[in-house]
Every structure is written in structure tokens, then in C-alpha cells.
C-alpha positions in Angstrom: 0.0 0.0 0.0 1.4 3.4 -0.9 1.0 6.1 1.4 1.2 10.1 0.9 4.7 11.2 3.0 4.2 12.9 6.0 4.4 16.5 5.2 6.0 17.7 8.6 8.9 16.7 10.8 8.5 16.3 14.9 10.1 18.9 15.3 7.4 21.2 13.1 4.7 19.4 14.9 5.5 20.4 18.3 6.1 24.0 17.0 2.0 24.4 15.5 0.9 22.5 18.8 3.3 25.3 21.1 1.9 28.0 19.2 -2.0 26.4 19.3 -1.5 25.9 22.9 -0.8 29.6 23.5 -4.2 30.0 21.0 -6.3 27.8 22.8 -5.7 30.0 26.0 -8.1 32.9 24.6 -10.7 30.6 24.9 -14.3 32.3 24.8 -17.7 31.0 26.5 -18.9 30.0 23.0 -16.0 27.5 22.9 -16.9 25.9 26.4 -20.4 25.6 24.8 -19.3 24.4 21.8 -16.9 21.6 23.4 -19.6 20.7 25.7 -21.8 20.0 22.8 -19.6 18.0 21.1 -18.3 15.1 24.3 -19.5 11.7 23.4 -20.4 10.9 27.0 -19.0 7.7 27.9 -19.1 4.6 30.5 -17.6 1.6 29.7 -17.2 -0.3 33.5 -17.4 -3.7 33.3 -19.7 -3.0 36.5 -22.2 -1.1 33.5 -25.3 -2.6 34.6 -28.5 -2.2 32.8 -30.0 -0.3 35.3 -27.0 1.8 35.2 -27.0 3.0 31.6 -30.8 3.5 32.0 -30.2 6.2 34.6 -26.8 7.8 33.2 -29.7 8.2 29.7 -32.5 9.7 31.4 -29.6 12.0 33.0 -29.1 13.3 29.6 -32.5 13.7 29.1 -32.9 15.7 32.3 -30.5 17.5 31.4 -32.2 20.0 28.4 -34.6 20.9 31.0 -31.9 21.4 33.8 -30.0 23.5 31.5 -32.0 25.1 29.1 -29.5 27.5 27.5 -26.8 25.1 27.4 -25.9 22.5 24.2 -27.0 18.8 25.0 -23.7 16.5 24.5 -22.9 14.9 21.5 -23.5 11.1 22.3 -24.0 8.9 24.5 -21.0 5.8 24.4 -21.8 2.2 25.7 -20.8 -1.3 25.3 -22.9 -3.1 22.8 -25.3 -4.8 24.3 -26.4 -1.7 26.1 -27.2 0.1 23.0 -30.7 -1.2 23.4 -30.7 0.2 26.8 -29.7 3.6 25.8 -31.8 3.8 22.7 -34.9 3.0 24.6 -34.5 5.5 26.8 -33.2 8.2 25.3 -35.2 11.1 24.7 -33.3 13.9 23.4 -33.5 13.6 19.6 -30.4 15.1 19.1 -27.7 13.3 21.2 -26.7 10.0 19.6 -26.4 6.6 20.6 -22.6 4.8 19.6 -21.6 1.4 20.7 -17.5 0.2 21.1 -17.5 -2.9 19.1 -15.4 -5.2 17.2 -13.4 -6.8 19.7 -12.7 -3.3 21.6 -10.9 -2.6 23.6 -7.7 -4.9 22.1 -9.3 -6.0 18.7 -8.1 -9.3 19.0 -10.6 -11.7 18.1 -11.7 -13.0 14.6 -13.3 -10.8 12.1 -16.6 -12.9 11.7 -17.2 -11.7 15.6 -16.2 -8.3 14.9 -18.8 -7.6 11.6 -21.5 -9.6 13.9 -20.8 -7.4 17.0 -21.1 -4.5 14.9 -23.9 -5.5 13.3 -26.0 -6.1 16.2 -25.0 -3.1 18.2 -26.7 -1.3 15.2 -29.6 -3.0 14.7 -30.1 -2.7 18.5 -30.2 0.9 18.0 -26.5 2.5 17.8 -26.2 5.3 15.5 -22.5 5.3 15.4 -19.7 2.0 16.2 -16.2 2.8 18.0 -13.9 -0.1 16.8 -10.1 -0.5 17.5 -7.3 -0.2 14.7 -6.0 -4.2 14.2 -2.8 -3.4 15.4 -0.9 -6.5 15.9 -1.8 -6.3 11.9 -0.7 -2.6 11.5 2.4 -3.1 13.8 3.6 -6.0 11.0 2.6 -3.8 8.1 -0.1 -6.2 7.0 -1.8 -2.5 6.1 -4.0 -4.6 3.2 -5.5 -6.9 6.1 -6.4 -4.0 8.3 -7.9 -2.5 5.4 -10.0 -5.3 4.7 -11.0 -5.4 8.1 -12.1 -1.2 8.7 -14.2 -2.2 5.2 -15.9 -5.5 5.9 -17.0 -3.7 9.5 -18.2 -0.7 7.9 -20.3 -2.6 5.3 -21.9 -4.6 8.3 -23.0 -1.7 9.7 -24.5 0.1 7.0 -25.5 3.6 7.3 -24.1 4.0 10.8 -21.0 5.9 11.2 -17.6 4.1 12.4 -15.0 5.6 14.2 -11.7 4.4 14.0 -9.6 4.2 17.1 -6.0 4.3 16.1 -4.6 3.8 19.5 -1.7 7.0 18.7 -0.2 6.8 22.4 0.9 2.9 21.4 2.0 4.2 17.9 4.1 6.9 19.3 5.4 7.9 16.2 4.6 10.6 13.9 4.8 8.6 11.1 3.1 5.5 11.8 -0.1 7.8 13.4 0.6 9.3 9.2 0.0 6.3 7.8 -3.2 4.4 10.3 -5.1 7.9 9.5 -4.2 7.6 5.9 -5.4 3.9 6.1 -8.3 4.2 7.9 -10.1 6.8 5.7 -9.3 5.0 2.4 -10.7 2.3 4.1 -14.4 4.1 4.9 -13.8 5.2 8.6 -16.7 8.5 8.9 -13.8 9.8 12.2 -10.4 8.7 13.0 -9.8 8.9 17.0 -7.0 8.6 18.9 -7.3 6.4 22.1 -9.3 3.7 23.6 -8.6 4.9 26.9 -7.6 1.5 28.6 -4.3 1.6 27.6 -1.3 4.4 28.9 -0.9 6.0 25.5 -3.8 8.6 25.5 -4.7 11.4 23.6 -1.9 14.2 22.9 -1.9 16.9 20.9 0.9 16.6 19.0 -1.1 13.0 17.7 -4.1 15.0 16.9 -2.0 17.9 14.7 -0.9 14.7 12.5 -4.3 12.9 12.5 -5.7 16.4 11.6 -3.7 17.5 8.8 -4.4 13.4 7.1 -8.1 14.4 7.4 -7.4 17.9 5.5 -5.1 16.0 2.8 -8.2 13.6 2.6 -10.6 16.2 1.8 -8.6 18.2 0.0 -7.7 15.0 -2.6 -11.3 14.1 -2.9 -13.8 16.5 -1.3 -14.7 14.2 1.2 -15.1 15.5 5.2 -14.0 13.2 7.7 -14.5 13.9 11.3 -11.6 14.0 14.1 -12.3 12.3 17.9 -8.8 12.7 20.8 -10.0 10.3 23.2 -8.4 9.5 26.8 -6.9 11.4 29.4 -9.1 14.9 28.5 -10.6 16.0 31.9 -10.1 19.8 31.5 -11.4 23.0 29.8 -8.1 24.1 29.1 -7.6 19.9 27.0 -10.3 20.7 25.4 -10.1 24.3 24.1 -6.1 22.5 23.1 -8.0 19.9 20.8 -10.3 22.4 19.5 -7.9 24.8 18.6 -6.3 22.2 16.7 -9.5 21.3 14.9 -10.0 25.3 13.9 -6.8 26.1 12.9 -5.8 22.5 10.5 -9.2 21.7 9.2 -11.3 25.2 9.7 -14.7 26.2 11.2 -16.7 24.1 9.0 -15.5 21.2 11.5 -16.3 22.9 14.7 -19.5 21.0 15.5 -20.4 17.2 16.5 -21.2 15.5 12.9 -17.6 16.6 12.5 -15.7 16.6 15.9 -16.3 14.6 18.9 -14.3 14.5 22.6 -14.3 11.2 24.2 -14.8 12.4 27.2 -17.2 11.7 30.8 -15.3 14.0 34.1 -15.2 17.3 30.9 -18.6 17.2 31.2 -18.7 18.3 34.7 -15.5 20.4 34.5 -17.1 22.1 31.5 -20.4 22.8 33.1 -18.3 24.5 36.2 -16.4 26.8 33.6 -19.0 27.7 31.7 -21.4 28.4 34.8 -18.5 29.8 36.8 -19.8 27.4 39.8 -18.5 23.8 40.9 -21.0 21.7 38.7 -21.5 18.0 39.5 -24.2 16.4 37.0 -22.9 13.4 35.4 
């Protein structure tokens, strides 16, 4: 597989973050809104009961009438078989319902499993699957098996949108983050994220200034917009209005909303609701 070359070095990717770091700080209420609005609101315990992810929903729910002049999030993020949960009881019509599948959070388990899993988180009422990059695949540079994979999930899932987790704080490398983002939308993948969250490597910057400009060289080769998810280890306004920054300054204002940028996020919620409020908040 032939892949574009990266068209920075390190050392020009941790210049743009420096200088969007030093952006991000003029933050405005508008953008503590706007973040808000775009945090897929996640619990994946292995304690999740059923009771559980009906009352973190009907939370959400609550929440428009709680906070009337305030965005609702994004999503809400489950494991799959709680999609059902979630779907029956959500109420606000314009949060959205995505399941982790496909053998999350490690992706190692055989592909038949990962299309069904997919598959039936949908048809149980996800409107958007989180699955994980193959990457004892990608780490051997079997890039044509992963891209079989990211297609044969995205074709069992129909018109849902996939998100491709590209686990950057394993890849650790600028180039290698390159050529998973480069992969991943050729294969179909509606966002490219960065973390799962259950491993060390999270989200960082300097990964999402690489993923970012592979979604700009994506649209501007075919005219195609692909959305943009950091995920794990973002618990502050001050992350946030980092990532966002990011997202403005690579791939413009045309992406600053949630069909095109998402957080994976559960404490922002809270620590966004305080800064934006200018009160300690404590909601989710």
C-alpha cells in the first residue's frame, strides 16, 4: 500500500501544537459551549449494569430541562449490548447513541465476531460504532489486512457511522499515526480517534496535529469530510479548548461542530459545566 509522506517533521509538529496551545488560551464561552456540545459521554465499566445505563440516559435527558441555554452532549458511548438500553430510553432527539465494538478494547478476536458485534449493536439501536485499529496487523505492516478489516466492519453496519480508534499513544510515532489515519479513511472510517482509553498511550496533541492535517489531505484530494475524535486522558477545559484549537486552525470552522468533531470524554462534562457556569457543577 502506498501512502502520501508525512508532510512535517517532529520537530514542526511540536512548534504548531506550542503556538496552538498559547491560542487555545483565549478561549471564549462560546467554545466551552461548543466543546460541551460535542463530548460523546462515555461509561464503559465492566460494572455497567442495565440499570445503570438507563439512569446515566435519562440524566441526559434531564439534562435539556436542567440547563436550558446550554448545548446537549454529542453522544451517549456504551458497550454493545447496552445500545438497546440507551436507545430505549433516550429522549433527546439530538444526542446520539454509539456502541465500542469489534473486539474493543484490544481488537483481538476474529473478524466474523467483529462484523457480527457490529452488526448487532446497530440494529439494537447504535447510530454510530467505535472499533479499534488491528494493530498486531498494523504493527507487522499487514496495512492490506487491516484495510480489509475497517471495510468489511463498515459494510456490516450500514448507514451508521464508524469511528476508528488508532490507539496513537501505542503508535508513538509521527509517522506511523501518518500512515493508520491515511489507512483508515481510504478504508471508509466516517472519524479517526486517537485512544481507547484503557491503555497508557492517550490522547496528545501533537497525535491529533498529525491525524488532523491526514483528514485535511483527505478532503482536499477528494472532497470528502471526515471527522476528528482525541479520546483519553481529557478531563479539562483548558484539553479541550487545546484539541479544539487544533481542529480550527488544520481543518477550519466548517468542522467545529459534533457530525464533525467529537471528545471522548465523561469528568469534561462536569469540569465544562463549572467553567462555563463559573460554579463547581456535578451532573454526570
Amino acid at each position: 500500500m502506498n501512502f502520501p509522506p508525512l508532510p512535517f517533521n517532529k520537530a514542526q509538529i511540536s512548534q504548531q501544537v506550542s503556538l496552538l496551545r498559547e491560542k487555545s488560551k483565549l478561549r471564549q464561552p462560546d467554545n466551552l459551549r461548543l466543546a460541551f456540545s460535542c463530548i460523546d459521554l462515555t461509561t464503559l465499566n465492566a460494572t455497567d449494569t442495565v440499570a445503570y445505563a438507563a439512569t446515566f440516559t435519562q440524566r441526559v435527558n434531564a439534562f435539556e430541562r436542567d440547563f436550558p441555554q446550554l448545548p446537549n452532549v454529542g453522544a451517549i458511548c456504551v458497550y454493545p449490548n447496552l445500545a438497546a438500553t440507551v436507545r430505549e430510553n433516550l429522549a433527546a432527539g439530538d444526542v446520539k447513541v454509539a456502541a465500542v465494538a469489534g473486539g474493543f478494547p484490544s481488537s483481538m478476536t476474529f473478524l466474523e465476531i467483529k462484523t457480527e458485534e457490529a452488526r448487532l449493536a446497530v440494529v439494537n439501536g447504535a447510530d454510530e460504532i467505535d472499533i479499534v485499529l488491528p494493530l498486531w496487523a498494523f504493527l507487522e505492516e499487514n496495512y492490506s489486512y487491516c484495510r480489509h478489516e475497517i471495510e468489511a466492519i463498515k459494510r456490516s453496519i450500514g448507514e451508521a457511522h464508524l469511528k476508528v480508534i488508532l490507539e496513537s499513544g501505542v503508535l508513538d510515532d509521527p509517522e506511523k499515526i501518518w500512515k493508520a489515519s491515511i489507512l483508515a479513511l481510504e478504508a471508509g472510517a466516517d472519524f479517526i480517534k486517537t485512544s481507547t482509553g484503557k491503555l497508557s498511550g492517550a490522547a496528545t496533541p501533537e497525535a491529533a496535529v498529525v491525524m488532523c492535517h491526514a483528514i485535511k489531505f483527505w478532503h482536499e484530494t477528494t472532497g470528502q469530510k471526515r471527522g476528528f475524535k482525541p479520546a483519553g486522558g481529557i478531563s479539562t477545559p483548558e484539553d479541550a479548548m487545546v484539541y479544539l484549537s487544533i481542529v480550527e486552525e488544520i481543518l477550519g470552522e466548517a468542522w467545529l461542530n459534533n457530525k464533525l468533531f467529537r471528545i471522548g470524554a465523561s469528568r469534561l462534562a462536569n469540569q465544562l459545566l463549572s467553567a462555563i457556569l463559573g460554579k463547581e457543577i456535578s451532573y454526570f
